[in-house]
C-alpha positions as CSV (number, residue, x, y, z in Angstrom):
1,X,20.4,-19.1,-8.2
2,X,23.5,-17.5,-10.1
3,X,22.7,-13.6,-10.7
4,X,24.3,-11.6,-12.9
5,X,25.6,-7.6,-12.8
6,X,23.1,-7.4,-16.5
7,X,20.3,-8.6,-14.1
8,X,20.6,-6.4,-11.3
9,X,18.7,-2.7,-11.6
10,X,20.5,0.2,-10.6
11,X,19.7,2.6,-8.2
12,X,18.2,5.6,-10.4
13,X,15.6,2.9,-12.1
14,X,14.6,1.5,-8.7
15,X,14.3,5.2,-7.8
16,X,12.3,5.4,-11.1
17,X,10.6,2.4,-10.2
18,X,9.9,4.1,-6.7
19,X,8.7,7.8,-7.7
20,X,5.8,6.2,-9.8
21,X,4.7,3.7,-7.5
22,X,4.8,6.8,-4.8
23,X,2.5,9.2,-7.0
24,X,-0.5,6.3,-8.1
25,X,-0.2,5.4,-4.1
26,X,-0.8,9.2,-3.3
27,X,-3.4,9.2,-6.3
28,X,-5.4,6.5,-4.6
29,X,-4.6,7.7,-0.8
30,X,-5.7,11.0,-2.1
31,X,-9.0,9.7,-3.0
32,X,-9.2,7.8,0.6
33,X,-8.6,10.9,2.5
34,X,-11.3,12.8,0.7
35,X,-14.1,9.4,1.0
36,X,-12.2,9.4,4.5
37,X,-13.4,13.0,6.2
38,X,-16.0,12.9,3.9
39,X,-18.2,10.1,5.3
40,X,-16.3,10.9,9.0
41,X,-17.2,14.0,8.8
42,X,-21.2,13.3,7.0
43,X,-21.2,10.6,10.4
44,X,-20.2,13.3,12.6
45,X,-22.8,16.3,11.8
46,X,-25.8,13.8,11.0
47,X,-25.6,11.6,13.6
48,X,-23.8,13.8,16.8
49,X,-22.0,10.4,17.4
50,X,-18.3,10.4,19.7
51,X,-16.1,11.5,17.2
52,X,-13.7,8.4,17.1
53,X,-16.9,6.1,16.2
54,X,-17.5,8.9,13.5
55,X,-13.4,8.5,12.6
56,X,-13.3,4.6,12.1
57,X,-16.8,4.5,9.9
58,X,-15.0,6.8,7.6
59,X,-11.8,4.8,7.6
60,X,-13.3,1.7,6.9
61,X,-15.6,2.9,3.8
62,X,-11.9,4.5,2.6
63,X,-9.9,1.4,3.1
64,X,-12.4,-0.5,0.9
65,X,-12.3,2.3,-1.9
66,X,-8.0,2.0,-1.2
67,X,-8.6,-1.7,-1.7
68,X,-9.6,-1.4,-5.3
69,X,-7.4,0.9,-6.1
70,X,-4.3,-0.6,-4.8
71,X,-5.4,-3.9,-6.2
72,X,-6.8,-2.7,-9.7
73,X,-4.0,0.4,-10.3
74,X,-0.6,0.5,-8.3
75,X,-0.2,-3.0,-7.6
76,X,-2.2,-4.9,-10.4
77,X,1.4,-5.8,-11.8
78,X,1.7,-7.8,-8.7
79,X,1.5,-11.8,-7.7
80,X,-1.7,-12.6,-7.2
81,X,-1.3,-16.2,-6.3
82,X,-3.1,-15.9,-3.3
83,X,-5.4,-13.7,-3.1
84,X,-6.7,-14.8,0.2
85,X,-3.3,-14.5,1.8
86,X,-2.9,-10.6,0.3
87,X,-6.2,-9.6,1.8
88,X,-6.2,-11.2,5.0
89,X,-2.4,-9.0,5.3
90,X,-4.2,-6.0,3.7
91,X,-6.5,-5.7,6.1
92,X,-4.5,-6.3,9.1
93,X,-1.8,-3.4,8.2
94,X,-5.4,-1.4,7.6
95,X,-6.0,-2.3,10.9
96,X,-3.1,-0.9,12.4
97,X,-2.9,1.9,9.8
98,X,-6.3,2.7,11.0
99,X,-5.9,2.4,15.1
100,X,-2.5,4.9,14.5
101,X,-4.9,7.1,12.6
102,X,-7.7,7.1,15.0
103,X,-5.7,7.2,18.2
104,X,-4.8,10.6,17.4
105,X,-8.9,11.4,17.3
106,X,-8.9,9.8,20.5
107,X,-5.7,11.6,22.0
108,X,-7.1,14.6,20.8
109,X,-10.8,14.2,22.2
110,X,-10.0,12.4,25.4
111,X,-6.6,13.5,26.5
112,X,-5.7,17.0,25.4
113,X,-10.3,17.8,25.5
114,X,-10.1,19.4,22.1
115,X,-13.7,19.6,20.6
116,X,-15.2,20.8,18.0
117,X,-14.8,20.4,14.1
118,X,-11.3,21.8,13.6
119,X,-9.8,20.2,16.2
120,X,-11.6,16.8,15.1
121,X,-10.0,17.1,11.1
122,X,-6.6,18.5,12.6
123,X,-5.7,15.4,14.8
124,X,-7.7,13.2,12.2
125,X,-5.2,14.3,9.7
126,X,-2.2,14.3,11.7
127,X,-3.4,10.7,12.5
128,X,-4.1,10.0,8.5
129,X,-0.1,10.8,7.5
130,X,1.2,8.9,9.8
131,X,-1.2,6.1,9.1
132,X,-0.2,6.7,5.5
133,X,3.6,6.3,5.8
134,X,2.7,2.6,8.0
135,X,0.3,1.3,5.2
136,X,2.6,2.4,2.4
137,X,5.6,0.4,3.6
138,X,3.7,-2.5,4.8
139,X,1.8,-2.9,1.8
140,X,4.7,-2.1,-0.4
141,X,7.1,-5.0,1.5
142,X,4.2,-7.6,2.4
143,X,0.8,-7.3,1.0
144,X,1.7,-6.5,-3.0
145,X,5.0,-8.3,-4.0
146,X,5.8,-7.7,-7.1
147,X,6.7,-10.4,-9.3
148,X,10.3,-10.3,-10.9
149,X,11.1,-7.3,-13.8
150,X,11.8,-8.9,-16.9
151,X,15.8,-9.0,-17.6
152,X,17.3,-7.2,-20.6
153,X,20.0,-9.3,-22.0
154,X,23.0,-6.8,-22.7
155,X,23.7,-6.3,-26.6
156,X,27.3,-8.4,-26.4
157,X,25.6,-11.3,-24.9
158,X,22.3,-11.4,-27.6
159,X,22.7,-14.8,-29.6
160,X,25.2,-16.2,-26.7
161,X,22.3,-18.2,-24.8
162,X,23.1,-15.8,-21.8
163,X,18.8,-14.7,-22.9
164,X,17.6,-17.9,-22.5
165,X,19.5,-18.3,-19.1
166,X,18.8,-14.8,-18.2
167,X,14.9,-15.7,-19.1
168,X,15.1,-19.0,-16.9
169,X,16.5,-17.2,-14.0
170,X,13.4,-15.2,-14.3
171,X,10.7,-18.1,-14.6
172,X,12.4,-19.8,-11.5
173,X,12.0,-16.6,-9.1
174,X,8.7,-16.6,-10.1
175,X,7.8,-20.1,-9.4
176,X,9.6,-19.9,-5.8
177,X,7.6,-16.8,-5.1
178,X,4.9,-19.0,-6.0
179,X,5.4,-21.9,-4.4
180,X,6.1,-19.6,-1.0
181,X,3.0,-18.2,-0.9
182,X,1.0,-21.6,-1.5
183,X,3.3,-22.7,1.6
């Protein structure tokens, strides 16, 4: 497929592009930390359970609530061909997200012997950012693809037939993304 210089972004809109995909992601990650040591935390007091138990029950409930809003907010621009395909990927970057995030809880308990509350939301958090920077690649580059911007047809070429190609370059990058994820 023949691109064009018209069709390409440049840098500052991809950064553009970037900086508000960044801020709804740490809108809904800001939610999932607060369901996340919320329920951990609720887990932890009422039930005097180990604290890494007490860790995952609160990342799961959070990675549901991210679910939605990743799905529903961020990404809802995104190909949703197969949905089966984006959460079986979703939940396995969760997974890892949430063993990086709750190996810290377990370094800290079992390794180093820290106890107590403030040691517990200290190496939970350290564990949630770098959790955070995993999941927001991998759901970025694999789990919510984006289907292709729409192309703006520059003013010299309007009424030159360059749209319609420019439009039909666009339908076919679709259908291929399409046609790879059925595959």
């Amino acid at each position: 497929m023949a691109t064009t210089e018209a069709s390409k972004p440049t840098l500052v809109q991809k950064l553009r592009g970037l900086s508000g995909e960044v801020v709804k992601f740490g809108i809904v990650g800001l939610v999932g930390v607060f369901v996340n040591f919320g329920v951990s935390n609720a887990v932890l007091h009422l039930t005097g359970w180990a604290p890494v138990r007490c860790s995952v029950i609160g990342t799961a409930v959070a990675i549901a609530a991210n679910y939605l809003g990743y799905r529903y907010w961020v990404y809802r621009d995104s190909d949703a061909a197969s949905r089966r395909r984006e959460i079986t990927l979703f939940l396995i970057f969760s997974g890892v997200g949430m063993l990086i995030e709750n190996g810290t809880v377990w370094f800290a308990t079992y390794t180093l012997g820290l106890h107590g509350t403030l040691a517990y939301n200290v190496s939970k958090a350290f564990g949630t950012g770098l959790g955070t920077l995993f999941r927001f690649f991998s759901y970025r580059t694999w789990v919510f693809k984006a289907l292709p911007e729409p192309v703006e047809v520059p003013a010299q070429a309007a009424g030159t037939g360059h749209e319609l190609a420019a439009q039909a370059e666009l339908m076919l990058a679709a259908e291929q993304i399409r046609y790879a994820k059925a595959e």
